[in-house]
mmCIF file of the C-alpha atoms, coordinates in Angstrom:
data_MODEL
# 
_entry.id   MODEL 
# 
loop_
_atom_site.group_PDB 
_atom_site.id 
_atom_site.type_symbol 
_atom_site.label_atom_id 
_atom_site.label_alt_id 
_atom_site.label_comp_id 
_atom_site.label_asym_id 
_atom_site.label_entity_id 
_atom_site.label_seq_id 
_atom_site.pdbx_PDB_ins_code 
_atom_site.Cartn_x 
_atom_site.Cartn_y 
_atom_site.Cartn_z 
_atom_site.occupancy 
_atom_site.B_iso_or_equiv 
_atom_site.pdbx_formal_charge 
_atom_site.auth_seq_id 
_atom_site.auth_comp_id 
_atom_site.auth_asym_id 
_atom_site.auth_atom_id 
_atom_site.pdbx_PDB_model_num 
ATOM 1  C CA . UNK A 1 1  ? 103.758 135.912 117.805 1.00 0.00 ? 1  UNK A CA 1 
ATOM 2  C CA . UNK A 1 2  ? 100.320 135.557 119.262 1.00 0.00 ? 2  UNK A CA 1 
ATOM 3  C CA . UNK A 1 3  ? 97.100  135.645 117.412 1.00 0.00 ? 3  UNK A CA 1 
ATOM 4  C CA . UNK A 1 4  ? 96.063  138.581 119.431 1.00 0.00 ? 4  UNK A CA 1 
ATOM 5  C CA . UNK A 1 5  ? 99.205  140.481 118.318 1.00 0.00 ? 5  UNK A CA 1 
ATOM 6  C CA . UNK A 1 6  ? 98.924  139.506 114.388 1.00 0.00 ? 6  UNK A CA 1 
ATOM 7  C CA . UNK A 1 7  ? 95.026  140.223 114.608 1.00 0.00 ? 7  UNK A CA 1 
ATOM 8  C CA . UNK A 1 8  ? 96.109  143.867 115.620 1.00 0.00 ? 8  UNK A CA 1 
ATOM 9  C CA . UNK A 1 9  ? 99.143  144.702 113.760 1.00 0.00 ? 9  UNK A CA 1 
ATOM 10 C CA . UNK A 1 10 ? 96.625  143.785 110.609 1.00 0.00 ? 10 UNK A CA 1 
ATOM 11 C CA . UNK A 1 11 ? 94.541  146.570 112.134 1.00 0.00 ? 11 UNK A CA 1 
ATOM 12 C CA . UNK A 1 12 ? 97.224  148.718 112.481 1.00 0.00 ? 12 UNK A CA 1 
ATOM 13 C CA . UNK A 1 13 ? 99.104  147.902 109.019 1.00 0.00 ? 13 UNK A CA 1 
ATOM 14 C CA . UNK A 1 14 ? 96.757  147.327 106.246 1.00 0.00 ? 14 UNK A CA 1 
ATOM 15 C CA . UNK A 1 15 ? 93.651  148.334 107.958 1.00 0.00 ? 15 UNK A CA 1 
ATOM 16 C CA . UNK A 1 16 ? 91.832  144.743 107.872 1.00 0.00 ? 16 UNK A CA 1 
ATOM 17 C CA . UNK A 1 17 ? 90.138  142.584 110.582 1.00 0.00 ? 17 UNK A CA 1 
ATOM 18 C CA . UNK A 1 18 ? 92.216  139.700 109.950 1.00 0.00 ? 18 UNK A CA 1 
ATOM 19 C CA . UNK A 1 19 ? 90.236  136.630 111.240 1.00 0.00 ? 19 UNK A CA 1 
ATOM 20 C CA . UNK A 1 20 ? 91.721  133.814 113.584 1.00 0.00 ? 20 UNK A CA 1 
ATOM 21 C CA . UNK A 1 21 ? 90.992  131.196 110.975 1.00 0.00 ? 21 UNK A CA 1 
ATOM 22 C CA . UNK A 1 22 ? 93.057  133.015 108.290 1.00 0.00 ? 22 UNK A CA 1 
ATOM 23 C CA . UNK A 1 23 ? 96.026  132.725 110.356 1.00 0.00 ? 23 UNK A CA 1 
ATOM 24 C CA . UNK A 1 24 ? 95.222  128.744 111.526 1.00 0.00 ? 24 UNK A CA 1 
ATOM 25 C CA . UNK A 1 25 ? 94.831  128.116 107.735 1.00 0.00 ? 25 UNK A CA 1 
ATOM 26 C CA . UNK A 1 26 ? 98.066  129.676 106.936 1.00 0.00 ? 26 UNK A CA 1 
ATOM 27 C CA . UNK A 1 27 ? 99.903  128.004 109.468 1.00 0.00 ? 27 UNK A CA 1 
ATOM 28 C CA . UNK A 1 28 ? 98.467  124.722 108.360 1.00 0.00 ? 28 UNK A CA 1 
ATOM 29 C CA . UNK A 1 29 ? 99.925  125.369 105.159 1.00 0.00 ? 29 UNK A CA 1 
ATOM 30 C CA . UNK A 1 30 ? 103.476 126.626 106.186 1.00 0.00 ? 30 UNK A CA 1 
ATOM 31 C CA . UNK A 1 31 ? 103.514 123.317 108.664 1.00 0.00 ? 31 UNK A CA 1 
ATOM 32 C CA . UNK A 1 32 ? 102.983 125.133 111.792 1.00 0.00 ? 32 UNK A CA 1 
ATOM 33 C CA . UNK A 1 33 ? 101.725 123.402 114.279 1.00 0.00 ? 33 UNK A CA 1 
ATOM 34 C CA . UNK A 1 34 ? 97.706  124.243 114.825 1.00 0.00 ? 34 UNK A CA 1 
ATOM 35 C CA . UNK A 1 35 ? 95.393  123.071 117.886 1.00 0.00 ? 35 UNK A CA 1 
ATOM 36 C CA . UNK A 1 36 ? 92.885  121.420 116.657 1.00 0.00 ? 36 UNK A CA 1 
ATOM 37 C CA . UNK A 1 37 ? 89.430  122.431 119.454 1.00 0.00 ? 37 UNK A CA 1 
ATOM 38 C CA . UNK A 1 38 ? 88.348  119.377 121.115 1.00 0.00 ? 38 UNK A CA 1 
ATOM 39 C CA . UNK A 1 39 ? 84.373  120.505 119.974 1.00 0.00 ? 39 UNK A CA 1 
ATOM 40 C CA . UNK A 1 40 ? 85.668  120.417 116.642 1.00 0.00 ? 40 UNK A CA 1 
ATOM 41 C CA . UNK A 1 41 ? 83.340  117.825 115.096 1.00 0.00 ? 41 UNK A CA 1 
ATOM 42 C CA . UNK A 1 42 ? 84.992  117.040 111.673 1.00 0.00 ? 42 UNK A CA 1 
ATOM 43 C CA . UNK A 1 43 ? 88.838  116.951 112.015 1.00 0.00 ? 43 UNK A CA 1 
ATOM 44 C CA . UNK A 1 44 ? 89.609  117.062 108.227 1.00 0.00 ? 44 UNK A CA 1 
ATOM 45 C CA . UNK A 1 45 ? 87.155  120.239 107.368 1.00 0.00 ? 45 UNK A CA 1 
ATOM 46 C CA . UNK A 1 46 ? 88.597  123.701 106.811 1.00 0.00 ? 46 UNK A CA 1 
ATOM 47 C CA . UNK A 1 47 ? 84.864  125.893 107.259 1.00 0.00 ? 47 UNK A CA 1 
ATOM 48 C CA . UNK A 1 48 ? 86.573  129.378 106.697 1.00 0.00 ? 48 UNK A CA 1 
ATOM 49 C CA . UNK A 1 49 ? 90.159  129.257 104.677 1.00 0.00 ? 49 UNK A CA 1 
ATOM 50 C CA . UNK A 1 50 ? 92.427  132.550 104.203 1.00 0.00 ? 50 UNK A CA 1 
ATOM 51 C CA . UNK A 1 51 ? 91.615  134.381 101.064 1.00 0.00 ? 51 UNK A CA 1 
ATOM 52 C CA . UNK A 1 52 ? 94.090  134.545 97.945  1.00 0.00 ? 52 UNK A CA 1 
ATOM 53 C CA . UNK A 1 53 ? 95.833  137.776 97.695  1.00 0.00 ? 53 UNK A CA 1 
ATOM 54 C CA . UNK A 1 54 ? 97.436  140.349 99.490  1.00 0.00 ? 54 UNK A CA 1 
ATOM 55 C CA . UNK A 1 55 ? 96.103  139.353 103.408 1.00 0.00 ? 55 UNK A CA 1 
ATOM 56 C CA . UNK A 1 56 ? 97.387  135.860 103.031 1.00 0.00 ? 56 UNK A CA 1 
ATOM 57 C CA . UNK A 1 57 ? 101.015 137.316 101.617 1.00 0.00 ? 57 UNK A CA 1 
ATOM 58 C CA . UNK A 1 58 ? 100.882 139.664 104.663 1.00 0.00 ? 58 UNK A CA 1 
ATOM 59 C CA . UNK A 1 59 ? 100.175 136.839 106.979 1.00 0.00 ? 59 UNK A CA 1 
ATOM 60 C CA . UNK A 1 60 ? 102.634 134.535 105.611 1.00 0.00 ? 60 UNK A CA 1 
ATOM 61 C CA . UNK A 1 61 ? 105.278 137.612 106.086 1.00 0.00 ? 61 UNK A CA 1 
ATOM 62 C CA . UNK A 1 62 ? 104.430 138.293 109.651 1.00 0.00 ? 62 UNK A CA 1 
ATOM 63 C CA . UNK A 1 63 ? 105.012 134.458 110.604 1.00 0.00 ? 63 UNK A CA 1 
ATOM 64 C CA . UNK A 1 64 ? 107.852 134.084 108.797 1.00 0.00 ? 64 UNK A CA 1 
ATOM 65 C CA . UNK A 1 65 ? 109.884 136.627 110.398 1.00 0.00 ? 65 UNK A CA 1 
ATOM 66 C CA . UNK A 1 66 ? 108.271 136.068 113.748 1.00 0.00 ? 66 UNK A CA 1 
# 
């Protein structure tokens, strides 16, 4: 599934702006593979992680079963 698609199914489902960070970070720690941007100027810093709670549950659901 495509950010694009879990970014509006968030919308659509629980009514939050789910960020394309959250859903890096919570690939990252499923072992998903991420891109890492070539601009990216520290290669080992997270600037924005996926909050605890019931958005990262929903995202780890949605990749899961996608």
């Amino acid at each position: 599934m495509t950010y694009k698609k879990i970014i509006a199914l968030g919308k659509k489902e629980i009514g939050i702006t789910i960020q394309s960070c959250w859903i890096a970070d919570v690939k990252r720690e499923l072992g998903l593979p991420v891109r890492i941007a070539p601009n990216r100027i520290n290669q080992n810093y997270i600037q924005t992680s996926c909050p605890e709670g019931e958005t990262k549950e929903w995202i780890k659901n949605i990749l899961r079963n996608s």
